[in-house]
N, C-alpha and C positions, 0 to 999 in steps of 0.2 A: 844179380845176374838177370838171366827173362824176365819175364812179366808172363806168371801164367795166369791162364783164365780157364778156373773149372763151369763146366755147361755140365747142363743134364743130358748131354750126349756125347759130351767129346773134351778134352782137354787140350788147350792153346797153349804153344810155347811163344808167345812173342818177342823174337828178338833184336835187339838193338841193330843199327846202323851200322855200329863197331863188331857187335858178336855176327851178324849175316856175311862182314868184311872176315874176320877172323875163323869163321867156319867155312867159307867159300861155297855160301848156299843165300840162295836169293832170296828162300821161299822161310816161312814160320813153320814150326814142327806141329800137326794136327794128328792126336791118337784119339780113335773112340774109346770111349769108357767102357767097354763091353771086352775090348782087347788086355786091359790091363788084368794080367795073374796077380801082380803083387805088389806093394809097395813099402820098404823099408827105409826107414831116416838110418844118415851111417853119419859118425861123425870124421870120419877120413875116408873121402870122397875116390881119393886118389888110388886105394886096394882094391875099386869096385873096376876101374878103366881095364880094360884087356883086349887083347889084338894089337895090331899094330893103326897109326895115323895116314887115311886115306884119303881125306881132304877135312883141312882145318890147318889149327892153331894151337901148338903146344910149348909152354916152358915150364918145366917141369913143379910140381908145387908150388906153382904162380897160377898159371890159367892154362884151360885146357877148354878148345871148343871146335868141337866139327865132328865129324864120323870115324868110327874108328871099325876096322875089319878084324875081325876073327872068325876060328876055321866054320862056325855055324852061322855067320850071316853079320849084320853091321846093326852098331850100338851107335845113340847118338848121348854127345858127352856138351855136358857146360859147366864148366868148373870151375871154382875163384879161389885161391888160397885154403886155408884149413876150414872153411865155410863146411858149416854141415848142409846138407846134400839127402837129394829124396832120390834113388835106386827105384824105377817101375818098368818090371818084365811085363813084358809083353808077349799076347800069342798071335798075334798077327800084324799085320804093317807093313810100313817101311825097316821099321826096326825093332831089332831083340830086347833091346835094354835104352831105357833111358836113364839118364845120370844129370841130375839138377841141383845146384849149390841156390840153398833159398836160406831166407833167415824166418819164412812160414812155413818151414817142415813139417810142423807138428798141426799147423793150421790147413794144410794142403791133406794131407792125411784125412784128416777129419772132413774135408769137405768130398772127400773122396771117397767116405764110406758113405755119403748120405744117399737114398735113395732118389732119382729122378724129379719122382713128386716131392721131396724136401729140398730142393734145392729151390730158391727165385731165382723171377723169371732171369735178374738180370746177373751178368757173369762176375764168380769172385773173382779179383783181380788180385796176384800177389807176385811178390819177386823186384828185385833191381836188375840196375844194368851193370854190365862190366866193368864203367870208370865208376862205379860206386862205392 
């Protein structure tokens, strides 16, 4: 799916050419690290999505990518078939929730607990893209 990039300040979602097309957003998803409450690996991506499709791309247990609205505010969703998936709430932003199908779950996790000063300088890079 993305291509994220954990900083000592902020978390990059980089998305493909295909996923900016299928999500109907021009722009890459930028959360501070300071915002995220929580982060859980689910291996069925698909029970975490809720509200309804406000701008994106859905088929259902295939791919799912764009914004989705419910009644407390908009989640942003990238999802690739049964691909396990990192779930990270949020307390502030653009959005409630985010939902990332990565095959570094368990590597994004960890680099998410590290402190500021343990992180180098330069950004870890993880994730694919959609035709992947």
């Amino acid at each position: 799916m993305a291509n994220i990039r954990v900083h000592a300040d902020r978390l990059e979602v980089h998305l493909s050419a295909t996923e900016k097309s299928l999500a109907l957003r021009g722009a890459d998803v930028v959360i501070q690290r300071e915002d995220i409450r929580s982060a859980t690996i689910t291996d069925d991506p698909w029970i975490w999505i809720r509200g309804i499709r406000r701008r994106g791309s859905e088929v259902p247990l295939v791919v799912a990518v764009g914004t989705w609205k419910y009644h407390g505010g908009l989640d942003f969703v990238v999802v690739k078939g049964k691909r396990q998936a990192v779930v990270l709430e949020l307390s502030d932003g653009e959005f409630a929730r985010v939902i990332l199908s990565t095959s570094h779950a368990a590597e994004l996790i960890d680099r998410l607990k590290l402190s500021a000063e343990a992180l180098p300088d330069d950004a870890a890079v993880l994730g694919e893209s959609v035709g992947d």
